[in-house]
Backbone as ProteinMPNN parsed JSONL, in Angstrom:
{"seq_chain_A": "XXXXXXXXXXXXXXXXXXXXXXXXXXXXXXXXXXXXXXXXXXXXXXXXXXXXXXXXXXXXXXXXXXXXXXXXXXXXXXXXXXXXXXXXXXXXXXXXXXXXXXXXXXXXXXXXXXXXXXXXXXXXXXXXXXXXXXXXXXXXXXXXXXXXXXXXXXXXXXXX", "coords_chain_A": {"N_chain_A": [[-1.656, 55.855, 24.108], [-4.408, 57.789, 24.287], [-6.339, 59.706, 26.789], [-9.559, 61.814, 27.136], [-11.388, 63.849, 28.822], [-14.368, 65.587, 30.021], [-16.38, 68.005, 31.342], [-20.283, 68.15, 32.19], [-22.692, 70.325, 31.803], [-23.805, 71.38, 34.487], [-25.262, 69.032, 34.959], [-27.528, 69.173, 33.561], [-30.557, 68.137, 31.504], [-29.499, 67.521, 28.44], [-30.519, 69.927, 25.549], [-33.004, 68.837, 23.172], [-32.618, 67.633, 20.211], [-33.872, 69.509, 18.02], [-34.615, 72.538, 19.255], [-31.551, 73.022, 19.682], [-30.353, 72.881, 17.396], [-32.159, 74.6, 16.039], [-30.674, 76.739, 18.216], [-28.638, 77.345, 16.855], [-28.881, 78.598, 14.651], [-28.342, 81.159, 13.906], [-25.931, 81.616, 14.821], [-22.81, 83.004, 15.366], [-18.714, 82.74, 15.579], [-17.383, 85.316, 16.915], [-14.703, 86.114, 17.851], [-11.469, 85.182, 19.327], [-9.852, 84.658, 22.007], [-6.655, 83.767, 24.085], [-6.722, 83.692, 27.135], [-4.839, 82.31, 29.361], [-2.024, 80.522, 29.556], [0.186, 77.844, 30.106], [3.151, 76.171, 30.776], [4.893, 73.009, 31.837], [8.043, 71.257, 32.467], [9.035, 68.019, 33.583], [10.958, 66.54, 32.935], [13.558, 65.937, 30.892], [13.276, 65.567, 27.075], [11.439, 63.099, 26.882], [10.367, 59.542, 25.835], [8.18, 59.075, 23.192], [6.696, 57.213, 22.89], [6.558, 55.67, 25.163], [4.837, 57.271, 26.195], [1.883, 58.802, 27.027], [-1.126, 60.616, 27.039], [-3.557, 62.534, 29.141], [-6.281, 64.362, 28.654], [-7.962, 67.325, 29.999], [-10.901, 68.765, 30.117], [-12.473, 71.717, 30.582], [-15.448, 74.146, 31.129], [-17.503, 77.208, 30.676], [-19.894, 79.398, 30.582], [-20.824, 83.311, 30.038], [-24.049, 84.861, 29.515], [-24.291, 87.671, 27.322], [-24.632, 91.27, 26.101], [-26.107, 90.644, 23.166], [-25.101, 87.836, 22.973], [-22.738, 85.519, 23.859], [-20.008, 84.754, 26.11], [-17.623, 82.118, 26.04], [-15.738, 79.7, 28.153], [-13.215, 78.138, 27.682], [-11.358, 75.544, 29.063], [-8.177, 73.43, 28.625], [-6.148, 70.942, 29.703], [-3.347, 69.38, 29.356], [-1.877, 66.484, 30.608], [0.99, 64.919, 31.096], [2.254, 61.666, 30.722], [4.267, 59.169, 31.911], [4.1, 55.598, 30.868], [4.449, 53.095, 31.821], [4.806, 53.335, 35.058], [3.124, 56.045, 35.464], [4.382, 58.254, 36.501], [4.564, 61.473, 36.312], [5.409, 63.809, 33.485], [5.275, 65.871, 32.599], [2.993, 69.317, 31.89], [0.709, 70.858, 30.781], [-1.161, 73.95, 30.174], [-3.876, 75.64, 28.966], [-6.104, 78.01, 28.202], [-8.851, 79.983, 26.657], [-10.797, 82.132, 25.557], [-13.807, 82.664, 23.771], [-16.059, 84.543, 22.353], [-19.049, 84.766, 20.868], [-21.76, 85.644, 19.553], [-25.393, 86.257, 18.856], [-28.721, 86.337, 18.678], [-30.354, 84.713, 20.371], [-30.214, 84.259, 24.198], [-27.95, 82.446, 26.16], [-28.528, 78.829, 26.971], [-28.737, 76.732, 30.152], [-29.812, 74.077, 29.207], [-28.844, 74.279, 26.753], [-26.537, 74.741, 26.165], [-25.478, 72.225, 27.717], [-25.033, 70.626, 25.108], [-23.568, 71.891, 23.79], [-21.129, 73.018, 24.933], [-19.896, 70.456, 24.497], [-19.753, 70.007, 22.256], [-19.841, 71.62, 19.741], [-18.062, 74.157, 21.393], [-15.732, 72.882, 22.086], [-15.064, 71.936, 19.642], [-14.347, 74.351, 18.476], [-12.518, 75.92, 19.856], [-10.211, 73.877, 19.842], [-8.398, 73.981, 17.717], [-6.947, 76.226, 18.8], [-5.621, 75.131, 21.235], [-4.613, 73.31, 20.349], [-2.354, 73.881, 18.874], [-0.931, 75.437, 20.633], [-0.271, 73.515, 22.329], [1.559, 71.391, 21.131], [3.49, 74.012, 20.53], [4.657, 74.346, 22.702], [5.223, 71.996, 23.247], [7.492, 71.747, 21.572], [9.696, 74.156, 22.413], [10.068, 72.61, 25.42], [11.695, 71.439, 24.107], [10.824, 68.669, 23.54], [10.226, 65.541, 22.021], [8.694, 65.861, 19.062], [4.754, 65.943, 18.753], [1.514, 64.443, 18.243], [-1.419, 65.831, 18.633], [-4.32, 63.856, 19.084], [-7.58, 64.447, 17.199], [-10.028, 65.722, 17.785], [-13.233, 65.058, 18.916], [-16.53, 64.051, 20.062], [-17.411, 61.329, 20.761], [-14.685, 61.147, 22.209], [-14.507, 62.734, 24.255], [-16.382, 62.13, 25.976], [-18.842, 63.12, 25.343], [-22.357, 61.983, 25.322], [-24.413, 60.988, 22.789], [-27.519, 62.319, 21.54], [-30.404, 61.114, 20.737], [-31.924, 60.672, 17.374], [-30.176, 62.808, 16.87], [-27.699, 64.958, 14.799]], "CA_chain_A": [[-3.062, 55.893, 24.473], [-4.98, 59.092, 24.947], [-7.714, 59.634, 27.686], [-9.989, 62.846, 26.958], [-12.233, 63.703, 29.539], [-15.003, 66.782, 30.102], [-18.024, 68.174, 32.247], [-21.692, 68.414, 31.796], [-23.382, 71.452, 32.087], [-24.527, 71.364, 35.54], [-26.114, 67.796, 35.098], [-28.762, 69.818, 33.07], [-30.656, 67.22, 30.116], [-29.456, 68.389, 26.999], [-31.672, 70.297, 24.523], [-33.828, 68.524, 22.013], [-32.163, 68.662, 18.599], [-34.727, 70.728, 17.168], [-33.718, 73.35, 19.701], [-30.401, 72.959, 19.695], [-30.272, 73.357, 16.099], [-32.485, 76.291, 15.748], [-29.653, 78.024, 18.619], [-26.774, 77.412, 16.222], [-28.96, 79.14, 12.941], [-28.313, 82.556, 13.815], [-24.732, 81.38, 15.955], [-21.422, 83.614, 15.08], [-17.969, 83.166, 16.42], [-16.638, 86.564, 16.652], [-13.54, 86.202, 18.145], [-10.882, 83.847, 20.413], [-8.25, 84.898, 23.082], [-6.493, 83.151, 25.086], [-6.278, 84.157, 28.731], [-4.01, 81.682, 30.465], [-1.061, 79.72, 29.123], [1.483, 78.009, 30.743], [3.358, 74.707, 30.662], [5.983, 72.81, 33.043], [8.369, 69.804, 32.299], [9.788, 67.487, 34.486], [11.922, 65.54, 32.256], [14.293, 66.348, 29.045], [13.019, 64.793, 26.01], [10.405, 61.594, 27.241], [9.867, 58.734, 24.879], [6.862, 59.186, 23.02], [6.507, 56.289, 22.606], [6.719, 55.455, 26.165], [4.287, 58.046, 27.346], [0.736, 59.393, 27.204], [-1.515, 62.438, 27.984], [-4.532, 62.418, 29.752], [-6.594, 65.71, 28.059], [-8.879, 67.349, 30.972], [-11.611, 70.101, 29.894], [-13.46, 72.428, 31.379], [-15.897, 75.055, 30.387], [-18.258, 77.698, 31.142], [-20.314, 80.688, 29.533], [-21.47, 83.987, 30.694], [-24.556, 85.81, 28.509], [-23.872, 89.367, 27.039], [-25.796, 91.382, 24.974], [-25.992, 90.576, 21.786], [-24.57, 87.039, 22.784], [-22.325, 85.128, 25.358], [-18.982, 84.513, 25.982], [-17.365, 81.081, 26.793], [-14.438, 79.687, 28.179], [-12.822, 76.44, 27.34], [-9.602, 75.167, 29.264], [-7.441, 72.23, 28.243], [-5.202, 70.517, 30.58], [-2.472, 68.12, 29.239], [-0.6, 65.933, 31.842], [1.704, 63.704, 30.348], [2.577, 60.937, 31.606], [4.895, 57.953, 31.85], [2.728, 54.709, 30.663], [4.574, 52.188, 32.934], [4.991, 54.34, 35.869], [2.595, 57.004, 35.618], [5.149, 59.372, 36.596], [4.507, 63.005, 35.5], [6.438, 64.094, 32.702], [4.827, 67.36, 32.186], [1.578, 69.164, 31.656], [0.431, 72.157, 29.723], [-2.532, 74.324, 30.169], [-4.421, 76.543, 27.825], [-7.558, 78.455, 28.542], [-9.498, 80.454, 25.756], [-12.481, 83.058, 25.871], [-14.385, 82.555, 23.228], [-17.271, 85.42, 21.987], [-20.275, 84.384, 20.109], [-23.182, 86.675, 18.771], [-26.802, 85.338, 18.536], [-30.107, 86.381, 19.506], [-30.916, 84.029, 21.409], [-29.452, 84.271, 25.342], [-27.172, 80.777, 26.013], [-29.362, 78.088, 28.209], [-28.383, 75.432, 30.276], [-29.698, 72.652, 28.342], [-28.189, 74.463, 25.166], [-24.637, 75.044, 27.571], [-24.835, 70.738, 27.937], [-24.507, 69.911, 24.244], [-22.931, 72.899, 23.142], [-19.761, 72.832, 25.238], [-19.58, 69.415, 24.445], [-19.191, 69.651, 20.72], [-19.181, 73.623, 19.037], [-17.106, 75.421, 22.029], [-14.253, 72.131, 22.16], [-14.542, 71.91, 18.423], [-13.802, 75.968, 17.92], [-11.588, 75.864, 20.506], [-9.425, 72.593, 20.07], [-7.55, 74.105, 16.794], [-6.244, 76.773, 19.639], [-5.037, 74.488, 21.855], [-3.279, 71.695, 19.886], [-1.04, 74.962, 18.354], [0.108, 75.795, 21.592], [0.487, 72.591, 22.718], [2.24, 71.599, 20.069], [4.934, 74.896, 20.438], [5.089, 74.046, 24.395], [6.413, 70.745, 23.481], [8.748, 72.266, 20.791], [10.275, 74.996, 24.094], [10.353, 71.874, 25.914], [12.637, 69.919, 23.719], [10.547, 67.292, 23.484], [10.082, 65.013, 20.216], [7.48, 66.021, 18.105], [3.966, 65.195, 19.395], [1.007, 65.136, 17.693], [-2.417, 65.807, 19.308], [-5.509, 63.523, 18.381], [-8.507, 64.823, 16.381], [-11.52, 65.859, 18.844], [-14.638, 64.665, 18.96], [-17.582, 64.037, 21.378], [-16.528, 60.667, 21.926], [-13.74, 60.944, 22.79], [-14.907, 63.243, 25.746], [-17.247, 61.429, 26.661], [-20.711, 62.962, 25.624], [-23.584, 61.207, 24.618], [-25.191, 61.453, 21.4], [-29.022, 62.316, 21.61], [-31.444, 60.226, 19.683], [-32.336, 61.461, 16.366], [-29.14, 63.934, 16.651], [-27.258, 64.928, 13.243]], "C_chain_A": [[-3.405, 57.297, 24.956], [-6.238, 59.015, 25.709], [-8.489, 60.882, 27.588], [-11.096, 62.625, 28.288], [-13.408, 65.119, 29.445], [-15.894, 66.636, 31.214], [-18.788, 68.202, 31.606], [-21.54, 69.88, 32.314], [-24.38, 71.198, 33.214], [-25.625, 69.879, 36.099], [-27.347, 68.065, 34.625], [-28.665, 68.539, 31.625], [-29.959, 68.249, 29.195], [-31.031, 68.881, 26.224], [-31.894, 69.561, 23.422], [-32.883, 68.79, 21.064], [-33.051, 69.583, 18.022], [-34.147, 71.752, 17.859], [-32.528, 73.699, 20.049], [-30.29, 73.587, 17.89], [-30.986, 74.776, 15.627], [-31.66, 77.756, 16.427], [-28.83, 78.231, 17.367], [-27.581, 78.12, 14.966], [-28.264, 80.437, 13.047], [-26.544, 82.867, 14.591], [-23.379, 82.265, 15.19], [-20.147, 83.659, 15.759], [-17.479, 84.513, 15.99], [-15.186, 87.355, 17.299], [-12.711, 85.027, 19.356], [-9.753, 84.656, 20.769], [-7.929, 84.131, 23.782], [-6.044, 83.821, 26.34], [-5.493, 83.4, 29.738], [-3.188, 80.408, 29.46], [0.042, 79.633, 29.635], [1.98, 76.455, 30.608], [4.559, 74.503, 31.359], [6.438, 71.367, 32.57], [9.274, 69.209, 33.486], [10.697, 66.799, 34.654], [12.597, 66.099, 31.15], [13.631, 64.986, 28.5], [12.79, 63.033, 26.309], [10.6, 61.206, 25.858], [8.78, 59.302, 24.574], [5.966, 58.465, 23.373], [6.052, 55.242, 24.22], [5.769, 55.871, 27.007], [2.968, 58.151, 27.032], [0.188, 60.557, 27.648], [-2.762, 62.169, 28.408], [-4.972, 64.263, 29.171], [-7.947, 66.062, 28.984], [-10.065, 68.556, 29.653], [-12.53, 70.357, 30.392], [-13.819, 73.699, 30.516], [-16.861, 75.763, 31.006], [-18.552, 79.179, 30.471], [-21.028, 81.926, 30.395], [-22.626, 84.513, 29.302], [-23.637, 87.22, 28.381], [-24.957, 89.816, 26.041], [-25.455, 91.115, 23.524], [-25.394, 88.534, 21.321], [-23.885, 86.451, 23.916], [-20.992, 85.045, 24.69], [-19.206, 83.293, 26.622], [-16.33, 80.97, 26.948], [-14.084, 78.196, 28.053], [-11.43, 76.461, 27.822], [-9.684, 73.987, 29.517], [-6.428, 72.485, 29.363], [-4.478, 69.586, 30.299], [-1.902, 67.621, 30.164], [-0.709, 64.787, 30.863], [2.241, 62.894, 31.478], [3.348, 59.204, 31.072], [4.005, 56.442, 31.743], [3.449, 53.923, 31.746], [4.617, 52.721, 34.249], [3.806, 55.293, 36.652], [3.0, 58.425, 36.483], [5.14, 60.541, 35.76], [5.681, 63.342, 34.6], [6.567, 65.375, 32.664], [3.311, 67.872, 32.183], [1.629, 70.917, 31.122], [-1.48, 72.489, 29.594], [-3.044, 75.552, 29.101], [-5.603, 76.96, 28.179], [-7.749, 79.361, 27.318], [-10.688, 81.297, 26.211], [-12.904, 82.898, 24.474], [-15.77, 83.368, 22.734], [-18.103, 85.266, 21.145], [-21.651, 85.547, 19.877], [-24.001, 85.612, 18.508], [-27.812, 86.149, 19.416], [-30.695, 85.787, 20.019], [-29.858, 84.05, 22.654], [-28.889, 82.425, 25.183], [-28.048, 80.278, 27.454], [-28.532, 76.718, 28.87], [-28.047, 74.088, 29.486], [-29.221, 72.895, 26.715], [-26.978, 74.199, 25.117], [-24.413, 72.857, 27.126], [-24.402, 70.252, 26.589], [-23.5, 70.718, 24.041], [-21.407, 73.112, 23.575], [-19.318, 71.568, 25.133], [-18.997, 68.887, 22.868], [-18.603, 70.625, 20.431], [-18.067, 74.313, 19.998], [-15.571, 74.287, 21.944], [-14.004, 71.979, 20.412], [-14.007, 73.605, 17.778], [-12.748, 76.13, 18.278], [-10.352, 74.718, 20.612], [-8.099, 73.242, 19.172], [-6.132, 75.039, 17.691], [-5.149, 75.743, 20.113], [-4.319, 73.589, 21.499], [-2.549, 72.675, 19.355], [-0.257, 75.165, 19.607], [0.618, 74.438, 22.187], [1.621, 71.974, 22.435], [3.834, 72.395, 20.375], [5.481, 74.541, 21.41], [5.887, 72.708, 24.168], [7.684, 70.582, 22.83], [9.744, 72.877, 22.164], [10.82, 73.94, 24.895], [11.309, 70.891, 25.552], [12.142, 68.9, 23.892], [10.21, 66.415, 22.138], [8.567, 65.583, 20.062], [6.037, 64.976, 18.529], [2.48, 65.734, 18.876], [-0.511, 64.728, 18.331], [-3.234, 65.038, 18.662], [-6.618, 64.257, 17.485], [-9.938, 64.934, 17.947], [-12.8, 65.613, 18.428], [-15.217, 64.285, 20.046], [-17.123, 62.748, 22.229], [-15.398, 59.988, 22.438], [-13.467, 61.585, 24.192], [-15.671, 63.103, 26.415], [-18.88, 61.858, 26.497], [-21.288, 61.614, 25.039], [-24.223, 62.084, 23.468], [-26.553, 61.37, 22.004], [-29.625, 61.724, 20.334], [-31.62, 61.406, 18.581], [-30.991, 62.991, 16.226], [-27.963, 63.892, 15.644], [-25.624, 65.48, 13.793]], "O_chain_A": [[-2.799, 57.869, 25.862], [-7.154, 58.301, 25.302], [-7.812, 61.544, 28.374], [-11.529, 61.536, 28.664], [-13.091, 65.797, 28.467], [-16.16, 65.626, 31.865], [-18.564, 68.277, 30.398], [-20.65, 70.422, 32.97], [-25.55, 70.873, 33.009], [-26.362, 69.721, 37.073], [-28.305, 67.421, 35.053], [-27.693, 68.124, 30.994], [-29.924, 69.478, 29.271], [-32.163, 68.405, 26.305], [-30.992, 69.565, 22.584], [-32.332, 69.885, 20.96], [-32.54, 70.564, 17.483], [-33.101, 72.144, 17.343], [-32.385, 74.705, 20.744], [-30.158, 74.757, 17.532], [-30.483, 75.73, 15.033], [-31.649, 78.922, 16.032], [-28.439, 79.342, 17.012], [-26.792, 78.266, 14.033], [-27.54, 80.731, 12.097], [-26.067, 83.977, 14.83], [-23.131, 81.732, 14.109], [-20.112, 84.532, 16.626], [-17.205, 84.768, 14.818], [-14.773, 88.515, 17.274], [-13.323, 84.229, 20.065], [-8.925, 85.191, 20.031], [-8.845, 83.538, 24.352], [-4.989, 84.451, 26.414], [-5.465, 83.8, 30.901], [-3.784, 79.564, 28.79], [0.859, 80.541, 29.791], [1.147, 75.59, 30.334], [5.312, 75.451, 31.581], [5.645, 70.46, 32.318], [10.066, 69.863, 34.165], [11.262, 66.403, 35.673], [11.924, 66.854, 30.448], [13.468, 63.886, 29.028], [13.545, 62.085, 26.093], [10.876, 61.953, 24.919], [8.231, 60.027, 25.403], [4.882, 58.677, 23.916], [5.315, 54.256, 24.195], [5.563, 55.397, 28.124], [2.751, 57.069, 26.486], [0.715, 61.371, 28.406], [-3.156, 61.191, 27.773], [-4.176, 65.198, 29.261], [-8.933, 65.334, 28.871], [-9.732, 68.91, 28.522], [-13.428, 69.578, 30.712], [-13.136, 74.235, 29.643], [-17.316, 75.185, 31.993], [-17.707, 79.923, 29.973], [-21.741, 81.626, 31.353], [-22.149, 84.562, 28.168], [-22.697, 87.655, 29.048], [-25.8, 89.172, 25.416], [-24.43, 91.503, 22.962], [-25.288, 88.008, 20.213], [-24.318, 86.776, 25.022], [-20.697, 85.153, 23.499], [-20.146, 83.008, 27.364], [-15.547, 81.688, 26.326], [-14.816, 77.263, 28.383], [-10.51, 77.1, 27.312], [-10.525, 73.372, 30.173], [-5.989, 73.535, 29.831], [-4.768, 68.592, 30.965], [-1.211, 68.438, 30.773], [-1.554, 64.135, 30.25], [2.553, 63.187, 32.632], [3.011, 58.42, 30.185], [3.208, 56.239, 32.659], [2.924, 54.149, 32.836], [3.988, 51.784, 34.742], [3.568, 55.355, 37.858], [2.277, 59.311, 36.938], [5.651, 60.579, 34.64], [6.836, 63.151, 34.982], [7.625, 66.003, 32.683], [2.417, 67.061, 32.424], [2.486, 71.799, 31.178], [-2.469, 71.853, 29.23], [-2.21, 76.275, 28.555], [-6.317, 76.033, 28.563], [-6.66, 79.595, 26.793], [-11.395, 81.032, 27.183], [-11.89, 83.091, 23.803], [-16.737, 82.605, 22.757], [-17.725, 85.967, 20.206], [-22.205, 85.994, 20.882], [-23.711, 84.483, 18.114], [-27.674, 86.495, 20.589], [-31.822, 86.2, 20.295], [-28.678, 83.887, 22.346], [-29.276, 81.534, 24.428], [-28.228, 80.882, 28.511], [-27.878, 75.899, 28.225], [-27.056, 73.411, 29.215], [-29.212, 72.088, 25.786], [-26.379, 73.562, 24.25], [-23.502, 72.346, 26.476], [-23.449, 69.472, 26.615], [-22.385, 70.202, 24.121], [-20.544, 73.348, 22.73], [-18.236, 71.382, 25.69], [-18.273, 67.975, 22.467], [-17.404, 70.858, 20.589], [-17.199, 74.997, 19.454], [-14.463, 74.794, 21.766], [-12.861, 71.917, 19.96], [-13.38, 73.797, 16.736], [-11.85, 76.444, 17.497], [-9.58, 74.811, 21.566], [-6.96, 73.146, 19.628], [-4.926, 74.854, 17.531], [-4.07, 75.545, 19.554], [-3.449, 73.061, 22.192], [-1.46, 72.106, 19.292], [0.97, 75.067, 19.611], [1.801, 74.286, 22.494], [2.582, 71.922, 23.203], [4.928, 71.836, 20.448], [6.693, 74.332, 21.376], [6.929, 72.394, 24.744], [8.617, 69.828, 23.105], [10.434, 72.099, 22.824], [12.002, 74.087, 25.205], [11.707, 69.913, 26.184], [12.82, 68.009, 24.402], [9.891, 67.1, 21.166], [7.625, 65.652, 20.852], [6.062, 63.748, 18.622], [2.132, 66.913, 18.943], [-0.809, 63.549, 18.521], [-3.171, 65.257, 17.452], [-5.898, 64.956, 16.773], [-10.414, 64.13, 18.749], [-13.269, 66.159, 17.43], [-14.533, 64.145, 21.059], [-16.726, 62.661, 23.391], [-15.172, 58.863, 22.885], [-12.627, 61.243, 25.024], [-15.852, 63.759, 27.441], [-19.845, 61.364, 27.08], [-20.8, 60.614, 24.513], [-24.438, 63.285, 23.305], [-26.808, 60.519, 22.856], [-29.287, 61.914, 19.166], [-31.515, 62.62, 18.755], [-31.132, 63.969, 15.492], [-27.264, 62.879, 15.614], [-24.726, 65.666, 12.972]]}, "name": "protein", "num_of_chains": 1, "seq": "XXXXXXXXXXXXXXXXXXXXXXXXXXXXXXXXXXXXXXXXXXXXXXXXXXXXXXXXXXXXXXXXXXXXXXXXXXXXXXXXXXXXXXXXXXXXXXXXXXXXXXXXXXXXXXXXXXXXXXXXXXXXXXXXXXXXXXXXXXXXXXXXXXXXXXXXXXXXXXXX"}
């Protein structure tokens, strides 16, 4: 069983699809780093079968000119299903740089880190996760597929 979780954007409504969609016409990623990676086990080689991860995320954007940066960090903690004894956990953070003429808004921030910055950013993070659990000697483990809900947004009416 996997549990995904996320934030809102400040508890700000989301934007309208119309404006939401008119941010993303002109939207470019133009690059991804990661700035923080690290991972810790507490066990040799867990069941898989046995265990679970709980997937946290967090996010947040600054403007710039020409565009904003964001940051997206993943938090795995694994965990023992009968138990809930820590197995391990593995973190990943990302910067993320975007180009657009339009500045990044709140109510753009609530959908937008909720779908585009975890869907740009997810391919990152299940690679390293992934290697971290290779390092770790642990069996082969393969991350879910991301989507909204599985982190819990809400879909907006009339939203494509």
């Amino acid at each position: 069983m996997t549990k995904q979780s996320g934030t809102k954007a400040k508890d700000v409504a989301p934007a309208p699809p119309a404006v939401y969609n008119a941010f993303l016409k002109d939207l470019d990623l133009e690059g991804v780093r990661m700035t923080e990676g690290a991972f810790a086990s507490q066990v040799a080689r867990p069941k898989v079968t046995k265990s679970r991860v709980n997937i946290d995320f967090g996010a947040d954007y600054t403007n710039a000119k020409g565009g904003f940066e964001a940051t997206a960090a993943f938090t795995f903690t694994f965990l023992a299903t009968e138990t809930e004894a820590p197995l391990g956990t593995i973190r990943a953070v990302y910067s993320l740089r975007y180009r657009t003429a339009q500045p990044m808004t709140d109510d753009v921030w609530a959908v937008f880190s909720m779908r585009n910055l975890r869907l740009n950013a997810w391919p990152y993070a299940r690679e390293f996760a992934q290697g971290a659990t290779l390092r770790m000697d642990w069996p082969k483990f393969t991350l879910p597929v991301v989507n909204s809900a599985r982190f819990g947004a809400t879909k907006a009416k009339d939203d494509a």
